[in-house]
C-alpha positions in Angstrom: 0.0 0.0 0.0 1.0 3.4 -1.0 2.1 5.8 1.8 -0.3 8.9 1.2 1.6 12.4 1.2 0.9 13.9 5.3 1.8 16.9 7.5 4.1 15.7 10.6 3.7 18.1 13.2 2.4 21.2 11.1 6.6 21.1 10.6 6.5 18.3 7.5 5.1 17.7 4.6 5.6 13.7 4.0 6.0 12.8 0.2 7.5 9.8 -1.7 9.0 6.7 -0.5 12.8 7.0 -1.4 13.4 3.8 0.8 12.9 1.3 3.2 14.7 -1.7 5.2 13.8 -3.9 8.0 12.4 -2.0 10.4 12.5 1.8 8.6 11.1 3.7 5.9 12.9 6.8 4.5 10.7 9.5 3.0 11.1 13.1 1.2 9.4 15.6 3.5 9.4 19.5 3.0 10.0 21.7 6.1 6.4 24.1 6.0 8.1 26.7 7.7 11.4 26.9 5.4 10.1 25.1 2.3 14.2 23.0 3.1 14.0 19.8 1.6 14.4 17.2 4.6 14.9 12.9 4.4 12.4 11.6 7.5 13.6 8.3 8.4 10.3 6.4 10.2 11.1 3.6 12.5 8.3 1.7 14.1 8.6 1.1 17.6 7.1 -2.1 18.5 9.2 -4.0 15.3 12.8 -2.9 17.3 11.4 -3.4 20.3 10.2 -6.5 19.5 13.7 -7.6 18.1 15.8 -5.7 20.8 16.9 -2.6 18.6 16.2 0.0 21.1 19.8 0.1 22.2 21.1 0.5 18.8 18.5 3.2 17.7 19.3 5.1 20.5 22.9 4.8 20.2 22.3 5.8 16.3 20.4 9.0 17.5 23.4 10.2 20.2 26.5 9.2 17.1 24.6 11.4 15.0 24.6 13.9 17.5 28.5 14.0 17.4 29.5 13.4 14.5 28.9 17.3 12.5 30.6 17.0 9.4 29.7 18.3 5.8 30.4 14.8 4.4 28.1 13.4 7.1 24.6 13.4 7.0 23.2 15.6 9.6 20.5 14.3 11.9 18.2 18.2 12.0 15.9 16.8 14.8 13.9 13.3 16.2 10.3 13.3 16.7 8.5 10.4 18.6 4.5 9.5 19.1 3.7 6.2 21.3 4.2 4.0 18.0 6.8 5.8 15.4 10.3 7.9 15.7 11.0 10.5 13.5 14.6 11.2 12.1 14.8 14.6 10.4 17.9 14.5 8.9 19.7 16.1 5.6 17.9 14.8 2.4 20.8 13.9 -0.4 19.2 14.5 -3.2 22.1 13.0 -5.6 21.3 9.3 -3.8 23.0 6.4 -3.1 26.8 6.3 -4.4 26.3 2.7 -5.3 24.2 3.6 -8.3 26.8 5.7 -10.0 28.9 2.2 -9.3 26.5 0.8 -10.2 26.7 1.6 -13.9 30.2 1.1 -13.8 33.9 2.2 -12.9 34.1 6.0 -12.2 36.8 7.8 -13.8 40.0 8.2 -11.5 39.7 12.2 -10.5 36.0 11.5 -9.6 36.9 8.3 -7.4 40.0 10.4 -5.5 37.6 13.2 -4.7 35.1 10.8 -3.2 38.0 8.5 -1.2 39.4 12.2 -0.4 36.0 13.3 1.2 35.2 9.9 3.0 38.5 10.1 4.2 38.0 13.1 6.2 34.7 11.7 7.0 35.9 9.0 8.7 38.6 11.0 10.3 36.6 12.9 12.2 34.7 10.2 13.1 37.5 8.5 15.0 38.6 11.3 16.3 35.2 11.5 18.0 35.7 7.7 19.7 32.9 6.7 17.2 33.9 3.6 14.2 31.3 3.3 11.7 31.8 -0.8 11.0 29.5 -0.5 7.9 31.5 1.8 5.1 30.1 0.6 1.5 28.8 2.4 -1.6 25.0 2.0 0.0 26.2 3.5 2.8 27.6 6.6 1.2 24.9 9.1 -0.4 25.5 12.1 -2.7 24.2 15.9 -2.4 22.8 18.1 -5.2 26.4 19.2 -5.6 28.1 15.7 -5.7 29.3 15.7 -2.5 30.1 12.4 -0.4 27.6 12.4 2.8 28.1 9.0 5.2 25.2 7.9 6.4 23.2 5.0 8.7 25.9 4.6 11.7 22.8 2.4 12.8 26.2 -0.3 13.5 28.5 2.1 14.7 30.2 1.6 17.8 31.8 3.9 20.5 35.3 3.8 21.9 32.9 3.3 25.4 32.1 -0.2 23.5 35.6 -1.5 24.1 36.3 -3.9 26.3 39.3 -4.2 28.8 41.8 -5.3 25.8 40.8 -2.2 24.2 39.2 -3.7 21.3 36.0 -3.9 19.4 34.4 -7.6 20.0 30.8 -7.2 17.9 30.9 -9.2 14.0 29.1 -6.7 12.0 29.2 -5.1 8.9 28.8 -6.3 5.0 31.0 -9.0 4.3 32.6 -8.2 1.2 33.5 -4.8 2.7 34.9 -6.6 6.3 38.2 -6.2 7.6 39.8 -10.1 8.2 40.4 -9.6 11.7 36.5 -8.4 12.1 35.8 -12.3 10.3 37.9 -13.8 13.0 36.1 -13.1 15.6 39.1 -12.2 18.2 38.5 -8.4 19.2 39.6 -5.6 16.7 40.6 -1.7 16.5 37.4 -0.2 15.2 39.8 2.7 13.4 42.0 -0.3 11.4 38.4 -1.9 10.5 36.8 1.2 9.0 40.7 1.9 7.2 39.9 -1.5 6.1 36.5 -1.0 4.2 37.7 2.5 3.1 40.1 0.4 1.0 37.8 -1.8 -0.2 35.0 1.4 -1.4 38.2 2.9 -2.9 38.6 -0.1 -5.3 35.0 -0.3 -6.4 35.0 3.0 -7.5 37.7 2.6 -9.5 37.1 -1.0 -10.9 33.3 -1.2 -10.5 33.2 -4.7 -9.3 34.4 -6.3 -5.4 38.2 -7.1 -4.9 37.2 -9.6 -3.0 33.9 -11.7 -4.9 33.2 -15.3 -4.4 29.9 -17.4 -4.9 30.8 -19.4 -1.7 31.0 -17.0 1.6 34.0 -19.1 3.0 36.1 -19.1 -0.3 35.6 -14.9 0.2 36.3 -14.9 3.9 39.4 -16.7 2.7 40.6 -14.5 0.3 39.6 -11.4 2.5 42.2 -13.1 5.3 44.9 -13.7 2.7 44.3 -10.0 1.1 44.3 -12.0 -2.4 43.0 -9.6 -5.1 44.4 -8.3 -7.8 44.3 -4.6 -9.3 44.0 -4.5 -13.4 47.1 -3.5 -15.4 45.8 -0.1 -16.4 45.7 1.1 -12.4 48.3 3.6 -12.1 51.5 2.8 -9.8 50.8 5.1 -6.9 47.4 3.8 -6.3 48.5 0.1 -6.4 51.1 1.0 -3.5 48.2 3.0 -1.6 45.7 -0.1 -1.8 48.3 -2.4 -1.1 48.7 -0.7 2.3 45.1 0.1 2.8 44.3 -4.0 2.5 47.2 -5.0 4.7 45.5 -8.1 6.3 47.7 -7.7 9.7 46.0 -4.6 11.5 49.0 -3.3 13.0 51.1 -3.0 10.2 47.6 -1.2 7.9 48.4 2.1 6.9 47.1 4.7 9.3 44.5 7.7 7.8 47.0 10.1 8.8 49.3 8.1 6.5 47.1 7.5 3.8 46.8 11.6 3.9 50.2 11.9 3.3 50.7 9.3 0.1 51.4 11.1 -3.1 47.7 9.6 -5.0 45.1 11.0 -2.3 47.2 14.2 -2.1 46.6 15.0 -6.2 43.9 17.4 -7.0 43.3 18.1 -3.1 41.0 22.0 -3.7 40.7 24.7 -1.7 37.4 23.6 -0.8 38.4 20.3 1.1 40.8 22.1 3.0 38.2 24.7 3.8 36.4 21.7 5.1 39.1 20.5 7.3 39.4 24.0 8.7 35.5 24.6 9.2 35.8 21.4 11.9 38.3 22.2 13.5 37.1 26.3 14.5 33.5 24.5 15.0 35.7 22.4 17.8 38.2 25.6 18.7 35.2 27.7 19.3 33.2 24.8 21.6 36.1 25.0 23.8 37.0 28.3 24.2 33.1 28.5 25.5 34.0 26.7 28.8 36.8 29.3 29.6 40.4 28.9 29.7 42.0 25.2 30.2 44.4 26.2 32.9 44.8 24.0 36.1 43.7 25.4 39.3 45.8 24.9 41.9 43.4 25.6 44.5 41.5 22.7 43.9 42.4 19.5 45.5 39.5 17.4 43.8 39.7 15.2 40.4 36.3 14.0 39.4 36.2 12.4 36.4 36.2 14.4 32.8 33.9 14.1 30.5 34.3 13.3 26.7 31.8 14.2 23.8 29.5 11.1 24.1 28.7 11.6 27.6 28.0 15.1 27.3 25.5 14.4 24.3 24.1 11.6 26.6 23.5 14.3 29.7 22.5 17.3 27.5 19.0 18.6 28.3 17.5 18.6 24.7 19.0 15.0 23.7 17.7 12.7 26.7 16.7 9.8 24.9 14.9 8.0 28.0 11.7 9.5 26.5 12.0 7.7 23.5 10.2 4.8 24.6 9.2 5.4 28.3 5.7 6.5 28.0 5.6 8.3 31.2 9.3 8.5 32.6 10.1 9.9 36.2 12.8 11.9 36.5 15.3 10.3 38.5 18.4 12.6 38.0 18.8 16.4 37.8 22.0 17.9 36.5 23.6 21.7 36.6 26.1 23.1 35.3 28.7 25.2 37.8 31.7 27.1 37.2 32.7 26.6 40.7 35.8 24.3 41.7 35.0 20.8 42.4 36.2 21.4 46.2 33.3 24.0 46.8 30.6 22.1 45.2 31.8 19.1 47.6 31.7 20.9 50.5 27.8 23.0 49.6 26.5 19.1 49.1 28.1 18.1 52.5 26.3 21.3 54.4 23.2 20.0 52.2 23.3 16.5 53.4 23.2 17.3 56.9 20.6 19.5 56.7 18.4 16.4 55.1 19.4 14.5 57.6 21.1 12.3 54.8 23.8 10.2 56.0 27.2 10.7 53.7 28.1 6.5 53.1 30.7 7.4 50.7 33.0 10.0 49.3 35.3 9.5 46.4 36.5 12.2 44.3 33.6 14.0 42.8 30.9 11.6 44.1 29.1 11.5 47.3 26.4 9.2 48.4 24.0 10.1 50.6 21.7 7.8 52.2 18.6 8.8 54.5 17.8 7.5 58.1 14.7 7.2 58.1 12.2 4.1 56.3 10.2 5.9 53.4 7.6 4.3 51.5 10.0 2.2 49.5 12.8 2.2 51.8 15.2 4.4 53.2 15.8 7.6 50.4 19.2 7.0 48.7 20.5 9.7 46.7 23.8 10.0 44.7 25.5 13.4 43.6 28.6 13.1 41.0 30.4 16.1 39.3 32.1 15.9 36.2 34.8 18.1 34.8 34.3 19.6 31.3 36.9 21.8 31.4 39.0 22.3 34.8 36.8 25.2 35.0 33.3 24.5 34.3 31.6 21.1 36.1 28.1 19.4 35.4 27.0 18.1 38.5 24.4 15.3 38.4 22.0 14.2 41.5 20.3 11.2 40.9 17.9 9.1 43.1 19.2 5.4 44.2 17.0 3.9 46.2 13.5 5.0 47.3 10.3 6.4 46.4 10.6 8.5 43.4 7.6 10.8 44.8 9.5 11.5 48.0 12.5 12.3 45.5 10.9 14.9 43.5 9.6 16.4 46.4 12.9 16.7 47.9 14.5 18.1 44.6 12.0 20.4 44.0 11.5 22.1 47.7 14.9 21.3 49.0 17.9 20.6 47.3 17.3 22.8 43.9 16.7 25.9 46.2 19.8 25.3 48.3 22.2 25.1 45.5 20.7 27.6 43.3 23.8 30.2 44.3 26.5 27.5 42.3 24.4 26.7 40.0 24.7 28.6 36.3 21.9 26.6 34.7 19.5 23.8 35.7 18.8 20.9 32.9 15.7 22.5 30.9 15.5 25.8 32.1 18.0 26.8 28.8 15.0 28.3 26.3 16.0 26.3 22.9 14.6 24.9 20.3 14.3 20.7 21.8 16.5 18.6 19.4 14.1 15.5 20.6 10.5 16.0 20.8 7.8 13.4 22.1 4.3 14.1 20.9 1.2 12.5 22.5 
């Protein structure tokens, strides 16, 4: 059955079908307001539910979030209802690469720019702590301008997805684009793997077909672990030697990206614009910082609590709390602030607030306290946990989150009690900034 052209919100008009999957459907919406061409990505609740997805759109949704690149498709915002979510994100009107590969081999200067701008894609992507373990042509949509975009990091991984060796331990990805040691099932550097299937995108585009092709999936597997492919006698020198390095079946010997920057073939033809691109990042992540004030360390402060890195702070920010997403009626259990006092004084102004409870402090470690009440509530005794986290040695987010208890007795507590007696530290409560909500949930 056709999907009938509707308004989302009074924010969307809905049109074609440009895809689907599984559990998704990808349409071409119009913003009302702007008239912006927009993709909506509809996921159906119940189906990943049913399957236990939830994990992995919800890690999708926070990637996104951290991942702001011009070859990367931007997630604009995420609207949910009790059955669907939403992903507004960037529409590409020039497709899916695959179909220009499709039709064939591309010609050389058109392959390097697209290698050149995946590249720096996936760059910045690692230097985010986030591995994409899915690069293929399908994968990789163009704009009206013929610009690389990456896109579904519906399998990407976190560096917080490492275990204690370090490495990534999840089999996932396409398996003609798979890096061997991803086959063999023995824990791998997420970076190495994407370098891996970079190498392998890079040789379609200039051949048209797979390096590595075999009717039987264990004949391929083999050949992937060996690195046995061949390149055609009309491939120039330099991009032999490049490929040869990229699809280096021992990970630790693989060439790096910073590497693959360097070598004479990606170098050729390298514009203005890409550059411009590189530099556009980099003052997007100069200017973030300088925000949180200088990144001296006080000496005045005898407290360490624990830094935070880009994930969690997507996770904590106010607009992008996923819990919504499919709790129908959530209770808040934690409230956060941000403070630019040291970690010292926000310590001690918890301490004075604990005994004024009546909370008994169980534990103290640097930048956490637990606090733990005397007396039997409704669900036990009232068990409440504040942790501050250093964004910059200047500028904390303090979380207080309930442990044990009745949430009722918690709220009440927050609201009359413990907001009002910090309210002199604290710069900003969660949701009191007025911003447009990156995540809204309509009922």
């Amino acid at each position: 059955m056709d999907y009938k052209p509707s308004v989302l919100t009074q924010k969307y008009e809905i049109g074609r079908l440009l895809g689907q999957g599984t559990f998704a459907k990808v349409y071409y919406a119009r913003s009302i307001l702007t008239n912006q061409s927009v993709a909506v990505k509809v996921i159906d609740k119940e189906k990943i539910s049913r399957v236990g997805l939830v994990e992995q759109i919800k890690r999708e949704i926070s990637v996104m979030r951290i991942v702001r690149h011009l070859n990367i498709v931007q997630l604009y915002e995420v609207l949910a209802t009790k059955s669907k979510i939403y992903f507004v994100m960037e529409y590409c009107k020039g497709g899916e690469l695959f179909n220009k590969v499709a039709k064939g081999k591309l010609k050389e200067d058109v392959a390097r720019k697209y290698f050149q701008q995946l590249i720096n894609a996936v760059d910045f992507c690692h230097s985010r702590g986030v591995y994409h373990r899915d690069i293929k042509p399908e994968n990789l949509l163009l704009d009206e301008s013929e610009n690389l975009k990456i896109s579904d990091f519906g399998l990407s991984a976190l560096a917080e997805s490492k275990r204690q060796d370090g490495l990534l331990h999840t089999t996932c990805g396409t398996p003609a684009y798979v890096a061997p040691e991803v086959i063999n099932r023995k824990g791998y550097d997420g970076s190495k793997a994407d370098i891996w299937s970079c190498g392998v995108v890079l040789y379609v585009l200039l051949t048209g077909y797979l390096p590595f092709h075999d009717s039987n999936l264990m004949e391929m597997y083999r050949k992937i672990g060996k690195a046995e492919f061949k390149c055609p006698n009309w491939f120039p020198q330099d991009v032999r030697r490049l490929l040869s390095k990229i699809l280096d079946p021992n990970p630790n010997t693989r060439i790096s990206i910073a590497k693959i920057k360097e070598s004479s073939w990606f170098k050729k033809g390298l514009n203005s614009k890409l550059k411009k691109t590189e530099t556009e990042s980099r003052d997007v992540d100069n200017l973030e910082r300088s925000r949180s004030g200088p990144s001296e360390i006080s000496s005045l402060s005898s407290v360490k609590p624990p830094k935070l890195n880009a994930f969690d702070l997507i996770s904590l920010s106010a607009g992008f709390d996923l819990s919504g997403l499919f709790d129908e009626n959530p209770l808040v259990r934690e409230a956060r602030f941000t403070t630019v006092q040291p970690a010292s004084v926000i310590l001690s102004k918890l301490e004075d607030l604990a005994k004024r409870l009546r909370l008994k402090i169980t534990k103290k470690d640097a930048g956490l306290l637990k606090m733990e009440g005397v007396d039997e509530g409704r669900k036990g005794p009232l068990s409440i946990d504040a942790e501050i986290f250093e964004v910059t040695p200047n500028f904390h987010l303090v979380e207080v989150r309930k442990c044990n208890g009745d949430s009722l007795e918690y709220q009440k507590i927050l609201k009359e009690d413990i907001q009002p007696a910090l309210n002199d530290i604290v710069l900003v409560w969660q949701g009191d900034q007025q911003h447009q909500p990156d995540m809204t949930i309509l009922h």
